[in-house]
C-alpha positions as CSV (number, residue, x, y, z in Angstrom):
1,X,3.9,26.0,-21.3
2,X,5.1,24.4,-24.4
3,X,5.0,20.7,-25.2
4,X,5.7,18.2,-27.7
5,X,4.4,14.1,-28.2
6,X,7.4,12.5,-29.8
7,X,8.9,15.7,-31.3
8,X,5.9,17.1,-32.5
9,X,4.1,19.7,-31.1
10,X,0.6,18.1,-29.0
11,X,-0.9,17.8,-25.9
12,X,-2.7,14.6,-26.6
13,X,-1.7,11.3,-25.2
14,X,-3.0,7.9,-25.8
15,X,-5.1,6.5,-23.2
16,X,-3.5,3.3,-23.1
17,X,-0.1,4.6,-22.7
18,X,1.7,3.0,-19.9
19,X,3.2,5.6,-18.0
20,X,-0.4,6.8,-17.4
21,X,-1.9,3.1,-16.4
22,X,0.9,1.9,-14.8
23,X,3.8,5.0,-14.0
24,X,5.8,2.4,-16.2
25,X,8.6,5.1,-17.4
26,X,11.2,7.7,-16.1
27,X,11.5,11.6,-16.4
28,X,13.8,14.3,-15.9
29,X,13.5,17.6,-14.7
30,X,15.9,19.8,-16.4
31,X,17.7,23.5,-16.1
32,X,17.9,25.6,-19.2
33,X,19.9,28.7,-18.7
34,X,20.9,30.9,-20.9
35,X,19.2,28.9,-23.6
36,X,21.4,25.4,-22.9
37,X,20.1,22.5,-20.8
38,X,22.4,22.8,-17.6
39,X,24.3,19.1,-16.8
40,X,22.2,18.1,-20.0
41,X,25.3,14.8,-20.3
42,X,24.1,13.8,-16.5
43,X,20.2,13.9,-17.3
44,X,20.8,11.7,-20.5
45,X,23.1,9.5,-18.7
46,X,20.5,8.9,-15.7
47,X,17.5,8.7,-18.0
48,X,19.6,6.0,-20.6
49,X,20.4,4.0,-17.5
50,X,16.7,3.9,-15.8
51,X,15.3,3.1,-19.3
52,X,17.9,0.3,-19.3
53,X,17.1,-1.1,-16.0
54,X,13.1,-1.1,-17.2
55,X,13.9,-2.1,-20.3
56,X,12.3,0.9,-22.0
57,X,13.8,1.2,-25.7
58,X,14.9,4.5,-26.5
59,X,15.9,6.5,-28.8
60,X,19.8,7.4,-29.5
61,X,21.1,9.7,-27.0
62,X,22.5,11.6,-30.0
63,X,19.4,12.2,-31.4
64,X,17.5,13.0,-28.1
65,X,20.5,15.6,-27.2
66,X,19.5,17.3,-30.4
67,X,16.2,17.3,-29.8
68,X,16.5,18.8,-26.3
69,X,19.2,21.3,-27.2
70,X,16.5,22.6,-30.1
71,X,13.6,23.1,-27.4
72,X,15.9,24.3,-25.0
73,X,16.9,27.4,-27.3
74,X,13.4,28.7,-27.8
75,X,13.8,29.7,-23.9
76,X,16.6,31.4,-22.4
77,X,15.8,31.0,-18.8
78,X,13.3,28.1,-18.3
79,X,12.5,24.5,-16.8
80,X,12.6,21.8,-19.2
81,X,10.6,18.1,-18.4
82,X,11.3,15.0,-20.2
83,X,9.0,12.0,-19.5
84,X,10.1,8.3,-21.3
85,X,7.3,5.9,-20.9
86,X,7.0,2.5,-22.2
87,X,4.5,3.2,-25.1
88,X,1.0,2.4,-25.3
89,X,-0.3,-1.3,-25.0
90,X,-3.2,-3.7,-23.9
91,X,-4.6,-4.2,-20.4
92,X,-2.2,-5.7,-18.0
93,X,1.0,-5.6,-16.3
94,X,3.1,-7.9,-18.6
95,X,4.8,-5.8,-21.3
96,X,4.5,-7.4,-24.8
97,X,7.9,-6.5,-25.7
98,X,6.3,-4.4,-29.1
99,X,5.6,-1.5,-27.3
100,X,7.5,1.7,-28.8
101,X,8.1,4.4,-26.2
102,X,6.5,7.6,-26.0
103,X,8.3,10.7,-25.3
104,X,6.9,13.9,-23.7
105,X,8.5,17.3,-23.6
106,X,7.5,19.9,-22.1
107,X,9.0,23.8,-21.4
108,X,7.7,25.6,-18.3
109,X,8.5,29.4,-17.3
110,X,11.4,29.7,-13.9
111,X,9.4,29.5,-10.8
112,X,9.8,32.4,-8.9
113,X,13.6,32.2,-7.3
114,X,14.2,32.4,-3.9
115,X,18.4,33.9,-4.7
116,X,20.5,32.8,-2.4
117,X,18.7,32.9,0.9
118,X,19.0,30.1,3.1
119,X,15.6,28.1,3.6
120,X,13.4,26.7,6.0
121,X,12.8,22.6,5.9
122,X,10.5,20.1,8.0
123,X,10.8,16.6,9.1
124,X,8.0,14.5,6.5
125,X,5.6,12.1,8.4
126,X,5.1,9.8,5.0
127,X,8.1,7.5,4.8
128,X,9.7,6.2,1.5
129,X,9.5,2.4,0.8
130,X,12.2,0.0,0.4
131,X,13.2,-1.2,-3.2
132,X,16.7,-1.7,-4.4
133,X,15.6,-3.0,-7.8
134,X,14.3,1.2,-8.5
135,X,16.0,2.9,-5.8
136,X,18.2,6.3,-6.9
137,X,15.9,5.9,-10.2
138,X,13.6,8.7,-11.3
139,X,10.3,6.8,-12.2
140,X,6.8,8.0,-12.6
141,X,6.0,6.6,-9.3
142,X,6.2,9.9,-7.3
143,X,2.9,9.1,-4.7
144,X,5.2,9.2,-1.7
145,X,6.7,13.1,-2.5
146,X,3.2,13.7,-3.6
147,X,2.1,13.0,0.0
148,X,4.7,14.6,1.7
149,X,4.9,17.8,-0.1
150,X,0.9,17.6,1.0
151,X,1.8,17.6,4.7
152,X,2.1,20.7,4.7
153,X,1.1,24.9,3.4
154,X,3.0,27.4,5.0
155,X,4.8,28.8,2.3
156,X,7.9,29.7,4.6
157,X,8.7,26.7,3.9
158,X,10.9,25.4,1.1
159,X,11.0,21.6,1.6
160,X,10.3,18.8,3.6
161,X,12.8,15.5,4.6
162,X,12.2,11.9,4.3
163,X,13.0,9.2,5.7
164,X,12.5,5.4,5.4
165,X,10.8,3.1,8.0
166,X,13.7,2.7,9.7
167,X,14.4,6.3,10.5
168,X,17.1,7.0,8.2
169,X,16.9,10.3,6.7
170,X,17.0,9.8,2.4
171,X,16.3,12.7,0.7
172,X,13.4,15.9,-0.1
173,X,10.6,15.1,-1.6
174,X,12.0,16.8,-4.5
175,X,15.6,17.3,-3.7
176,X,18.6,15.5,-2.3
177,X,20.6,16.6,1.1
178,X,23.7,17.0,2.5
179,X,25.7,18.0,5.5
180,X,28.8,18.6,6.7
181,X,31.3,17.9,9.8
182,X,34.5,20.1,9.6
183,X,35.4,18.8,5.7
184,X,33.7,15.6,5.8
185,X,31.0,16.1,3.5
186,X,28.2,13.0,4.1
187,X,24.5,12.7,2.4
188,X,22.7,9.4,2.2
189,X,23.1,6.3,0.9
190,X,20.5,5.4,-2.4
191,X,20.7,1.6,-2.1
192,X,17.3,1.1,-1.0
193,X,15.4,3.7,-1.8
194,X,15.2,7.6,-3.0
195,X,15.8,9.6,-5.9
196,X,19.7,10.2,-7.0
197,X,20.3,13.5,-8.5
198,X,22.0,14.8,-11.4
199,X,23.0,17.7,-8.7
200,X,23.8,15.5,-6.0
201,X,25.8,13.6,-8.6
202,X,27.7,17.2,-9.8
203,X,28.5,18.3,-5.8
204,X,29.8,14.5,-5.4
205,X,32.2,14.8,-7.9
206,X,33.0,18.6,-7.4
207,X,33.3,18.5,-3.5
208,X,37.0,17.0,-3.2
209,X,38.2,20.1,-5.9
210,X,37.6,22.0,-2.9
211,X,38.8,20.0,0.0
212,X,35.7,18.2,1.3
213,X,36.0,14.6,1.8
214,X,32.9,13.3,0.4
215,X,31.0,10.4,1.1
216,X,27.3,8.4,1.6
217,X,26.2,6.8,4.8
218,X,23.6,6.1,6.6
219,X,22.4,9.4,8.2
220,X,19.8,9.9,11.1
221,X,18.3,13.0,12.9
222,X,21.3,12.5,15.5
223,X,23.5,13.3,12.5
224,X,21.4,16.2,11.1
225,X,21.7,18.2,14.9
226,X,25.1,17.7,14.9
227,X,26.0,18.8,11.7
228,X,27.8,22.1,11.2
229,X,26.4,22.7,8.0
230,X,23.1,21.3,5.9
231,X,22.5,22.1,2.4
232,X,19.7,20.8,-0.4
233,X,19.9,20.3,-3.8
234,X,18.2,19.6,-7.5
235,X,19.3,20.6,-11.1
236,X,16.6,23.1,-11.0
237,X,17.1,25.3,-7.6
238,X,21.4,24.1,-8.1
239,X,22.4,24.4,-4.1
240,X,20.0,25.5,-1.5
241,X,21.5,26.4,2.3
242,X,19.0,25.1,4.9
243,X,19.1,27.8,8.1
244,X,16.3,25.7,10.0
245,X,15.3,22.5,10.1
246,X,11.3,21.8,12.0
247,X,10.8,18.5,13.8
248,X,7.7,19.4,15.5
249,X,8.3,21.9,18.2
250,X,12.2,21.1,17.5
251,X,14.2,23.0,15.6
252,X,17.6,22.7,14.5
253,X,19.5,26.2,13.5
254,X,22.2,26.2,10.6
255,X,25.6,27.2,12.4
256,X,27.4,27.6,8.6
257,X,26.7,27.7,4.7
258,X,30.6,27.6,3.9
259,X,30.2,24.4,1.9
260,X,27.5,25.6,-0.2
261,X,28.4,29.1,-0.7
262,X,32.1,27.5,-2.3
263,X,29.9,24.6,-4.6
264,X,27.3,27.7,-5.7
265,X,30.1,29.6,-6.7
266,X,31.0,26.8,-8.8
267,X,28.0,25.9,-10.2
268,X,27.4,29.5,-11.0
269,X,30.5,29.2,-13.6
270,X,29.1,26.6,-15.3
């Protein structure tokens, strides 16, 4: 791993920084391939906008394009982090307003890729809380994924799905999902809570290129078993087909990966 403390290379971190006393900042977890950040406008975008709704100062998108771009070309196939955090600052929740932000960047090796082969997912028992103020954000406040990706350790499978406490399936713990009817193409609504992807964003705005009528709702197990089609998705792994979905001793069996064989294709091209 490689890393760098506001563009220079360290692994220290000040103890008072707020991301680590409080989660107080946002991150994104990148794609390099072939030695360019993949989607690397959507990931600034995002991480611009969930600075603004914290009120995080950061630095110019120009300038942090040109840093990432730089790291990104030391590697030609590798995963790229960027964490934002407030900045460093005395005990307590209020910010002061003189806190400067601390950025931390770091460039891991590809973990080992799974191709093209459709995966296996569970039903998560830890539900996702409800709050529109951060929901579809990527904050440092990751405890619930934490817990649900500790549910479980067979290695068969990929992923696991969550839902909020009133049974609506939301996303992975580390993904976002969709499914299709025919070519109605539906995955859930980010109002209240979950993460919203720079991938999920990129198939929303790619599906109707190839005839799928896109759209978020409100989706429940019912919708899941009746689905023709269920695929997952982050900017790392692009466009994951899920063959089986576990919901204790039920399990629901993919009857098609149409959809996400076309937007792979796609994706592939970029």
């Amino acid at each position: 791993m490689m890393s760098w403390v506001n563009n220079r290379r360290s692994t220290r971190l000040d103890v008072r920084d707020r991301g680590l006393q409080y989660g107080d900042g946002v991150f994104e977890t990148m794609r390099v391939h072939n030695g360019r950040v993949r989607l690397l406008a959507y990931h600034l975008e995002r991480l611009e906008a969930g600075c603004r709704r914290l009120q995080i100062k950061v630095p110019s998108a120009r300038a942090l394009r040109h840093e990432l771009e730089r790291r990104a070309a030391l590697r030609r196939e590798a995963v790229m982090k960027l964490i934002v955090t407030r900045g460093s600052g005395s005990r307590g929740y209020r910010p002061s307003g003189a806190e400067r932000c601390t950025r931390i960047l770091t460039l891991h090796p590809l973990p080992p890729s799974l191709g093209d082969a459709p995966v296996r997912v569970r039903l998560c028992a830890t539900r996702l809380g409800e709050n529109p103020l951060l929901a579809g954000l990527k904050t440092l406040n990751r405890l619930e994924s934490v817990l649900a990706r500790s549910e479980w350790s067979d290695a068969a499978i990929w992923e696991g799905l969550m839902r909020d406490a009133g049974e609506n399936i939301v996303c992975g713990t580390m993904s976002n999902v969709f499914l299709r009817r025919g070519a109605a193409l539906l995955t859930p609504r980010l109002d209240r809570c979950g993460v919203a992807g720079v991938m999920r964003r990129w198939v929303l705005e790619t599906a109707g290129d190839l005839q799928l009528r896109v759209r978020e709702a409100r989706l429940r197990w019912q919708d899941l078993s009746q689905a023709e089609e269920v695929f997952m998705c982050n900017a790392v792994v692009g466009i994951r087909s899920v063959a089986v979905i576990e919901r204790g001793r039920l399990r629901l069996r993919a009857r098609s990966f149409e959809a996400a064989n076309r937007l792979r294709a796609r994706l592939d091209s970029l």
